[in-house]
DSSP file (Angstrom, degrees, kcal/mol; ACC not computed):
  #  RESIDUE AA STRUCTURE BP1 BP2  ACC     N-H-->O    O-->H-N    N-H-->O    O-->H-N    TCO  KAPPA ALPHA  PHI   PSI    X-CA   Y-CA   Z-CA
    1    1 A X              0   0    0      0, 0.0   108,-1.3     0, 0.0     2,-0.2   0.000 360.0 360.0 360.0 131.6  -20.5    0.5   -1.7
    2    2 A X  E     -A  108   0A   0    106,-0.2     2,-0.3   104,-0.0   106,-0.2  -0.783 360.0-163.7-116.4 154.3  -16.6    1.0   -2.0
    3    3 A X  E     -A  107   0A   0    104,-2.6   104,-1.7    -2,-0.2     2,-0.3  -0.703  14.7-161.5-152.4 155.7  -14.4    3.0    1.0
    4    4 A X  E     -A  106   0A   0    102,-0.3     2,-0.5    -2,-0.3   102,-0.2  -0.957  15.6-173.0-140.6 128.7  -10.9    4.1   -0.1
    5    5 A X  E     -A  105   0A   0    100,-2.4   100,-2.3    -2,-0.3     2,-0.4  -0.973  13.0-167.8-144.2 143.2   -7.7    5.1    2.0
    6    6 A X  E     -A  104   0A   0     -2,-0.5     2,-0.4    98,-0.2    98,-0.2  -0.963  15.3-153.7-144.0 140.7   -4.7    6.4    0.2
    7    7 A X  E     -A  103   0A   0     96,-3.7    96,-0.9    -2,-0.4     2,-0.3  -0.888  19.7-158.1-110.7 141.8   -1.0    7.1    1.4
    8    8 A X  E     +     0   0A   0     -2,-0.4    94,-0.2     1,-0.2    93,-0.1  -0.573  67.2   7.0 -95.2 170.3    0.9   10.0   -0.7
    9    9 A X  E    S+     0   0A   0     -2,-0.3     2,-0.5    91,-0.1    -1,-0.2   0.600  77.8 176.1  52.0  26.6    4.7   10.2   -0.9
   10   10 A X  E     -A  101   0A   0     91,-1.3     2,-2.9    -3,-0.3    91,-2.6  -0.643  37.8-120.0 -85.7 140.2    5.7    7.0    0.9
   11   11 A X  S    S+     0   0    0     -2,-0.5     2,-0.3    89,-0.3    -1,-0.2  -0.210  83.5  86.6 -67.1  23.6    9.5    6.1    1.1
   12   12 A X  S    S-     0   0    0     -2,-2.9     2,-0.3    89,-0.1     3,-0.1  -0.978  83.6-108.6-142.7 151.4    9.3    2.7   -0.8
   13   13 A X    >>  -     0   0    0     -2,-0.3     4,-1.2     1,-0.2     3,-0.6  -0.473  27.3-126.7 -77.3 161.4    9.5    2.1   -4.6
   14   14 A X  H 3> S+     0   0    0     -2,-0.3     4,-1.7     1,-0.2     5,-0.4   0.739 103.2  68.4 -75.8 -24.4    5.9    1.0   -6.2
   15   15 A X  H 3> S+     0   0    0      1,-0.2     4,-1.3     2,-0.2    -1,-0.2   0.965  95.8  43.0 -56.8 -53.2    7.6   -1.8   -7.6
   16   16 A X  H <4 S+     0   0    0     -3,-0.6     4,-0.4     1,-0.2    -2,-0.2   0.623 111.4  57.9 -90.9   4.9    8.5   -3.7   -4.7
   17   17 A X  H  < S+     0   0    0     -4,-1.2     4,-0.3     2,-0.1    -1,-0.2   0.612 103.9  56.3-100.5   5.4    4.7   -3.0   -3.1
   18   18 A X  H >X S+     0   0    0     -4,-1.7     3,-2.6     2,-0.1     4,-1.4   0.893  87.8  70.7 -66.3 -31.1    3.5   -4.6   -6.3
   19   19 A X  G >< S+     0   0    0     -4,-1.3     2,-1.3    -5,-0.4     3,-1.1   0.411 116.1  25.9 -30.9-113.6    5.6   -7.7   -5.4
   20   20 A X  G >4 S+     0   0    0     -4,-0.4     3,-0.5     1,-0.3    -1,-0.2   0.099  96.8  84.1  -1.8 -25.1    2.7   -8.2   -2.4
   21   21 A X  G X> S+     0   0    0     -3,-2.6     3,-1.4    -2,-1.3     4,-1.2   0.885  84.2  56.1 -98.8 -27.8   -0.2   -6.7   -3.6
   22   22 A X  G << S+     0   0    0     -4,-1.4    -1,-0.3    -3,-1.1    -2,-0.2   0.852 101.6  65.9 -63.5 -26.6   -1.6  -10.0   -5.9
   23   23 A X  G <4 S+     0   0    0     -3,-0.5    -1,-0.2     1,-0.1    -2,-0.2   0.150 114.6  22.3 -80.8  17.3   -1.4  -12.1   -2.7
   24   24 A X  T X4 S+     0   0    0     -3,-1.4     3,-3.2     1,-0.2     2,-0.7   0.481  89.4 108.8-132.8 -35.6   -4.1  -10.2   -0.9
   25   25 A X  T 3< S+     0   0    0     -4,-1.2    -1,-0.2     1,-0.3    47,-0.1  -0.501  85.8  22.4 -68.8  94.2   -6.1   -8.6   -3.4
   26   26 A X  T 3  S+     0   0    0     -2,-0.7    -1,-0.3    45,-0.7     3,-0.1  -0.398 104.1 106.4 101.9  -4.2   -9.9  -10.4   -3.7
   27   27 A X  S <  S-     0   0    0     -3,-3.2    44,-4.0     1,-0.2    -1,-0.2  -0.221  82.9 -80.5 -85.9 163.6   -9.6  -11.8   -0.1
   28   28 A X  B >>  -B   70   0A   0     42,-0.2     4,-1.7     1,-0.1     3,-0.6  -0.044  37.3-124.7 -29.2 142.3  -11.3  -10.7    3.2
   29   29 A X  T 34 S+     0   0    0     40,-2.0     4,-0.3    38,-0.3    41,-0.1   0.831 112.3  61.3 -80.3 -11.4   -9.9   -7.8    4.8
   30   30 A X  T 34 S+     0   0    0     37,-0.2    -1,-0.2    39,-0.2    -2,-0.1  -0.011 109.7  47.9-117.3  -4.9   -9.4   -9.5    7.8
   31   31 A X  T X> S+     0   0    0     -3,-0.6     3,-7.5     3,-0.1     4,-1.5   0.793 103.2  51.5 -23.7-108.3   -7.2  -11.8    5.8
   32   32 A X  T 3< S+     0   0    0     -4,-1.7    -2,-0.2     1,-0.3    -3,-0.1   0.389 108.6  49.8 -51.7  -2.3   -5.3  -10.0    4.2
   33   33 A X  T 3> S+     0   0    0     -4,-0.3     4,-1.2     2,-0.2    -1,-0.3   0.649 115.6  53.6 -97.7 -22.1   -4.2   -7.9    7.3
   34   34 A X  T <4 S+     0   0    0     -3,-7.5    -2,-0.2     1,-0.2     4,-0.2   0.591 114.1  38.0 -95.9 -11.3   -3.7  -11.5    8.8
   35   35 A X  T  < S+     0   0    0     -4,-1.5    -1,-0.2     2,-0.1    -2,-0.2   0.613 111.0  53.6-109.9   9.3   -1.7  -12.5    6.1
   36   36 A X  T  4 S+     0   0    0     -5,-0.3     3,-0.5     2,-0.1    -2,-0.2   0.732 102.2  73.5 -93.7 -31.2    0.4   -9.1    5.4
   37   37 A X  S  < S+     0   0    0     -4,-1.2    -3,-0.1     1,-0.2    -2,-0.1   0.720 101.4  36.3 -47.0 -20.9    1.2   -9.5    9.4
   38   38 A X  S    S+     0   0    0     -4,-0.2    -1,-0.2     6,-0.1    -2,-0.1   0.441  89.1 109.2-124.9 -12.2    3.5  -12.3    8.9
   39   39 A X        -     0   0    0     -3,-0.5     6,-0.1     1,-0.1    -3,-0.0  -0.529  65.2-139.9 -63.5 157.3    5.5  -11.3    5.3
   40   40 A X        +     0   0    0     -2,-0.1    -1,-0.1     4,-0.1     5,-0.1   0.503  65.3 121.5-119.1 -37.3    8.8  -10.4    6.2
   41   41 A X     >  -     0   0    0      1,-0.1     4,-0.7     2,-0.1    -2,-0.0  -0.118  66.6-139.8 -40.3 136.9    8.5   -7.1    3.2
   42   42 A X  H  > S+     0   0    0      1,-0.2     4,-1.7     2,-0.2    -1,-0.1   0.884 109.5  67.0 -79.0 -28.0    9.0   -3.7    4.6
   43   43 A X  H  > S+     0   0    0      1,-0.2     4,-2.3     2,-0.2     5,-0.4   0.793  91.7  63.3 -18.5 -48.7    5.9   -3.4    2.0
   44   44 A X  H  > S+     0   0    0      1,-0.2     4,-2.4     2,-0.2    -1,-0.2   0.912  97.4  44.9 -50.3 -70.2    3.9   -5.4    4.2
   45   45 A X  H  X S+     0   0    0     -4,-0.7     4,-1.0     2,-0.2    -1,-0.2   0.813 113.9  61.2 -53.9 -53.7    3.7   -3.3    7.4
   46   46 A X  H >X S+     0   0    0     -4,-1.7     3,-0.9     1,-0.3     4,-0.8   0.981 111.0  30.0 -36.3 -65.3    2.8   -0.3    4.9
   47   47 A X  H >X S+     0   0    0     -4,-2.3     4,-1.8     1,-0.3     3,-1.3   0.904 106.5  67.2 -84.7 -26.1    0.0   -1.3    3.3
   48   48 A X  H 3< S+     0   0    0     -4,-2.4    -1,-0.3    -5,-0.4    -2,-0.2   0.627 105.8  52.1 -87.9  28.1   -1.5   -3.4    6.1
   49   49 A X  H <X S+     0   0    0     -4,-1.0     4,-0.7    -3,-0.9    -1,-0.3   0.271 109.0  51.3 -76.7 -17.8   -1.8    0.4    7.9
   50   50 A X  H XX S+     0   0    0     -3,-1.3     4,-5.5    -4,-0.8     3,-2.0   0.923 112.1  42.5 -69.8 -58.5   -3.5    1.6    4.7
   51   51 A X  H 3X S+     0   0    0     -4,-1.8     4,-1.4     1,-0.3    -3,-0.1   0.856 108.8  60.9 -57.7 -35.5   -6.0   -1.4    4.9
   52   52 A X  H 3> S+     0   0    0     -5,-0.4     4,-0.8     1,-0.2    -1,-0.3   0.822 106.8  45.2 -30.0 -51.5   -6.2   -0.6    8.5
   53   53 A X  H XX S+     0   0    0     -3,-2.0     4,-2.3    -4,-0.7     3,-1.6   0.916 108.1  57.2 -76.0 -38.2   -7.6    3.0    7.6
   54   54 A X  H 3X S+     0   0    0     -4,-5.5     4,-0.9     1,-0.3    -1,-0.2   0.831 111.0  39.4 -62.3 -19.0   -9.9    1.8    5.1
   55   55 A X  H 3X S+     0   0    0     -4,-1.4     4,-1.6    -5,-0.3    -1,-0.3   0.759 114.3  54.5 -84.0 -10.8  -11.7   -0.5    7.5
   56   56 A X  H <X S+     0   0    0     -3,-1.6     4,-1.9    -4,-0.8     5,-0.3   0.926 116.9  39.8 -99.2 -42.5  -11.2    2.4   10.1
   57   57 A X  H  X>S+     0   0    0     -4,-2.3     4,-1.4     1,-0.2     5,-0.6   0.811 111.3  55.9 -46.1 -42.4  -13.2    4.7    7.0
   58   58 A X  I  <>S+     0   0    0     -4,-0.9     5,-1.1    -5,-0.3     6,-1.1   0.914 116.0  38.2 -74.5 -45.2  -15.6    2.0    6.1
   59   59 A X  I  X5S+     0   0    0     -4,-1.6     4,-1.3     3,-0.2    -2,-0.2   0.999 123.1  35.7 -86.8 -63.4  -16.8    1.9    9.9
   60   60 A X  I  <5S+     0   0    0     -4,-1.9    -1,-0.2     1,-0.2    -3,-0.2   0.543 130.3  26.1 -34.0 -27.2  -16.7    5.5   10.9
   61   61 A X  I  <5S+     0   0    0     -4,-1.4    -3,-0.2    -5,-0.3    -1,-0.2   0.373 130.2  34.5-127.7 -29.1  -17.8    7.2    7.8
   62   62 A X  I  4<S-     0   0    0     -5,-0.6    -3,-0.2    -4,-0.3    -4,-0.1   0.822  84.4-136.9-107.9 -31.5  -19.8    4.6    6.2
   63   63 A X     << +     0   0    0     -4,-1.3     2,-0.3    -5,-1.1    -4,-0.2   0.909  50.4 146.6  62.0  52.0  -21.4    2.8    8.6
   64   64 A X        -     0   0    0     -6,-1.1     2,-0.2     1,-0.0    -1,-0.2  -0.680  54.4-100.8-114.2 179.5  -20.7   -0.5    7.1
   65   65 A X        -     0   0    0     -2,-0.3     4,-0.1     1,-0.1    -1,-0.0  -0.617  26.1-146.9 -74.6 156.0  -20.0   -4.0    8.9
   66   66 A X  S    S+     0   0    0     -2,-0.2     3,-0.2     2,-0.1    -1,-0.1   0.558  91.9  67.8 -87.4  -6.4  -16.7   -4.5    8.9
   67   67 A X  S    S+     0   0    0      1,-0.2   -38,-0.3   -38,-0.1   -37,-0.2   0.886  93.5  68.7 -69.9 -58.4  -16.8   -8.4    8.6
   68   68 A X  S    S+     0   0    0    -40,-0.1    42,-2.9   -39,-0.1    44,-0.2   0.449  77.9 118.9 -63.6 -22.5  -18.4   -7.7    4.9
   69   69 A X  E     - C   0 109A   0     40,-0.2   -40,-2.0    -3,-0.2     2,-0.5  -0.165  37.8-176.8 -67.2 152.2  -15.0   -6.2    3.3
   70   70 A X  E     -BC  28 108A   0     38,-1.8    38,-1.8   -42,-0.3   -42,-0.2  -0.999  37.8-113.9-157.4 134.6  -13.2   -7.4    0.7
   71   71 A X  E     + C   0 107A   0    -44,-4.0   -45,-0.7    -2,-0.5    36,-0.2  -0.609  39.6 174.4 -61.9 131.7   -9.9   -6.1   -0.8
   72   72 A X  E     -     0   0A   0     34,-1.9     2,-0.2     1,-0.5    35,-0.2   0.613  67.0 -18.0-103.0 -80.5  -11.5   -4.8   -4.5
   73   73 A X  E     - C   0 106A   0     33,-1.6    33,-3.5   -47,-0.1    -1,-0.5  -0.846  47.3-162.7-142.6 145.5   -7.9   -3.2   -5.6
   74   74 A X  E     - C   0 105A   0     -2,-0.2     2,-0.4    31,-0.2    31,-0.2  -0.932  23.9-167.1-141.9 126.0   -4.5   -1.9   -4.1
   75   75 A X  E     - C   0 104A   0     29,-1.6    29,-0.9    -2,-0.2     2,-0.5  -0.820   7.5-155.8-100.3 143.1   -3.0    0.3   -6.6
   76   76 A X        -     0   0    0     -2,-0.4     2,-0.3    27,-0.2    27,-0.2  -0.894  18.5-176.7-117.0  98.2    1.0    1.5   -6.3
   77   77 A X        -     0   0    0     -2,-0.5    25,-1.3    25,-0.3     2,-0.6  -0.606  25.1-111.8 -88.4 149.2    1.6    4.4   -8.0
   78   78 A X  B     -D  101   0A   0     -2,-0.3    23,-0.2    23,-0.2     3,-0.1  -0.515  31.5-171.8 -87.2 144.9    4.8    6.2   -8.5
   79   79 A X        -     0   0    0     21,-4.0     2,-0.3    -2,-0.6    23,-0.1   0.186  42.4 -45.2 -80.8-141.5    5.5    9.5   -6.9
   80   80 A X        -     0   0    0     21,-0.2     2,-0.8    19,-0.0    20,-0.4  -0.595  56.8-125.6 -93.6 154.7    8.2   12.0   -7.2
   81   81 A X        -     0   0    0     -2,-0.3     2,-0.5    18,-0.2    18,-0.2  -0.765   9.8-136.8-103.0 135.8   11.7   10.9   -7.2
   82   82 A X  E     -E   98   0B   0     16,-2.6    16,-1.6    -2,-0.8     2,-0.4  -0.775  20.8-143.0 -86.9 138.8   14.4   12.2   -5.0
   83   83 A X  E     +E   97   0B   0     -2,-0.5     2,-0.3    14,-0.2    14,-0.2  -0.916  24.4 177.3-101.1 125.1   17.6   12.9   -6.7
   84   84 A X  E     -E   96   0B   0     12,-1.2    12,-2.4    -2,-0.4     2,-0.9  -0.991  19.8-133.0-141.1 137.7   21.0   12.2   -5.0
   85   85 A X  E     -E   95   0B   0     -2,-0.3    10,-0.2    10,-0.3    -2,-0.0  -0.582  10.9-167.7 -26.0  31.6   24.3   12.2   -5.3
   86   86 A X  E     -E   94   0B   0     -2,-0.9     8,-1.4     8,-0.7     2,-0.4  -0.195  24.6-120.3 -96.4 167.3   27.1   10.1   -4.6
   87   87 A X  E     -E   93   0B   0      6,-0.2     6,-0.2     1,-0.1    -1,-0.1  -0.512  35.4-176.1 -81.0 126.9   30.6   10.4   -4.5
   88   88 A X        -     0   0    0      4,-1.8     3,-0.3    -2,-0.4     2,-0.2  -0.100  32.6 -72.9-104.5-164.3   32.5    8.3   -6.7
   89   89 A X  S >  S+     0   0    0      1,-0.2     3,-0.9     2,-0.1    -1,-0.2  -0.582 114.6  20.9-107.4 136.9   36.3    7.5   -7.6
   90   90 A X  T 3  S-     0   0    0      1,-0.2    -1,-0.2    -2,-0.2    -2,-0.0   0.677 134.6 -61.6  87.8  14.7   38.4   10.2   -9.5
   91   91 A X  T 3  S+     0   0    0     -3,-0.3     2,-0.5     1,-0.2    -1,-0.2   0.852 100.8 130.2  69.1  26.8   35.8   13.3   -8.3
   92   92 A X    <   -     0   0    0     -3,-0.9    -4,-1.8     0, 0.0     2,-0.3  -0.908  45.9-144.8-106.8 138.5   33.0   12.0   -9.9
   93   93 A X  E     -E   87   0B   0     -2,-0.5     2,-0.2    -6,-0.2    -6,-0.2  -0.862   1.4-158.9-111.6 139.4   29.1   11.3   -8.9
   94   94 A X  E     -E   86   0B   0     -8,-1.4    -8,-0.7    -2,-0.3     2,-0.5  -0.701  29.6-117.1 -99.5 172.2   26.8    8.9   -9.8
   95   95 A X  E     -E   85   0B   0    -10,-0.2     2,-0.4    -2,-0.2   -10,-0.3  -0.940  23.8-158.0-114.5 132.0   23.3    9.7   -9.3
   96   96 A X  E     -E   84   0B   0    -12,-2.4   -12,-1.2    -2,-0.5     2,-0.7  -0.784   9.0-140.6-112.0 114.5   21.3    7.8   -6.9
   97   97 A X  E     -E   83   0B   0     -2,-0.4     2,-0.7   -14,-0.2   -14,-0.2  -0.796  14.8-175.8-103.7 140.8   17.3    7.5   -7.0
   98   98 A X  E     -E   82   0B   0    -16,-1.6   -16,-2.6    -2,-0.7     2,-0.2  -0.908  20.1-165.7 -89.5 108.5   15.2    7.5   -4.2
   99   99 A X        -     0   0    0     -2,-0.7     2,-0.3   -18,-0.2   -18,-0.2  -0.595   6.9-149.5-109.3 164.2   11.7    6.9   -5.6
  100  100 A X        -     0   0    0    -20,-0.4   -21,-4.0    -2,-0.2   -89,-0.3  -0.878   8.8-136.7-137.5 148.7    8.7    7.4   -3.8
  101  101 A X  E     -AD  10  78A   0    -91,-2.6   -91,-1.3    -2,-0.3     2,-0.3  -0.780   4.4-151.0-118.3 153.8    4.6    5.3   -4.1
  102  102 A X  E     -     0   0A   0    -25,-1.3   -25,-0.3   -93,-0.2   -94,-0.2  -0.510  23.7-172.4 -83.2 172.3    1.2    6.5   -4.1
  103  103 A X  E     +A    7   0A   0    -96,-0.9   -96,-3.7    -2,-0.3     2,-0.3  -0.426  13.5 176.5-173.3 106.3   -0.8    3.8   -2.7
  104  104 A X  E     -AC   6  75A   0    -29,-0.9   -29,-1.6   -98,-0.2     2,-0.3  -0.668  11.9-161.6-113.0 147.3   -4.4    3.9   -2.7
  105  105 A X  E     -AC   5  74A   0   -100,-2.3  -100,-2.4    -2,-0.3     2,-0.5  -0.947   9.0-158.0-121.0 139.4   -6.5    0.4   -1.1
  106  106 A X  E     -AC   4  73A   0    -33,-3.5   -34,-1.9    -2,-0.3   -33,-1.6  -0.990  12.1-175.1-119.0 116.2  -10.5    0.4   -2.4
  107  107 A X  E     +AC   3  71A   0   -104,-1.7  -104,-2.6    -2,-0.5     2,-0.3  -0.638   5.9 175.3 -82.3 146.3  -12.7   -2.0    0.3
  108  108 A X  E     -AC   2  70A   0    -38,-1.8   -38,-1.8  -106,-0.2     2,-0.3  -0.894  38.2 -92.7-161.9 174.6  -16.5   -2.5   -0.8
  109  109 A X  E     - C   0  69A   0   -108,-1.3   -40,-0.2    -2,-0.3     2,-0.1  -0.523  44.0 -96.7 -89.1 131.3  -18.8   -4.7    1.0
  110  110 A X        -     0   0    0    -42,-2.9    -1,-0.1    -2,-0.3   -41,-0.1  -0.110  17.3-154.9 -42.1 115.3  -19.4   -8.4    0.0
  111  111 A X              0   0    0      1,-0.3    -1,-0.2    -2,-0.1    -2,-0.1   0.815 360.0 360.0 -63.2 -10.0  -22.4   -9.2   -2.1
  112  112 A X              0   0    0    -44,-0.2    -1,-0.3     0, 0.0    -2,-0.1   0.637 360.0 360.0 -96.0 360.0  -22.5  -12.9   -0.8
């Protein structure tokens, strides 16, 4: 059985929460939240509050143990981009993007 949590619209580009997301992704959840604790990535702290909700999903909603989970997938999708401005030399702008992740985690319970 697979349990899901997804964050829309978050403030970091999908790029740099791919960086991360191959060093947790087949482990325990109870891992990987002990090893996202200690990365130094503003990435880190993100997703290990997603994984957080998925075990929080898995236990409330599913009724599964929570011991049993195992990171299946964390996907980073891009959002929408924010568009900005800045002020340049000579009365000119460059345009600065702010880009923005989906970021969905899928748990399912360990066959072993």
């Amino acid at each position: 059985m697979e349990v899901k949590a997804v964050s829309r619209y978050v403030r970091i580009s999908p790029q740099k929460v791919r960086m991360l997301v191959g060093a947790v992704k087949g482990r325990r959840a109870e891992d990987g939240l002990n090893m996202l604790k200690f990365m130094p990535q503003k990435a880190a702290h993100i997703v290990e509050k997603i994984i957080r909700s998925a075990v929080a999903n898995a236990e409330h909603n599913m009724d599964i143990d929570v011991d049993s989970l195992v990171i299946r997938n964390i996907i980073a999708d891009q959002g929408p981009t924010l568009k900005r401005f800045k002020a340049r030399a000579r009365g000119r702008g460059t345009r600065i993007l702010k880009r923005t992740a989906h970021i969905t985690v899928i748990l399912a319970e360990d066959s072993i």
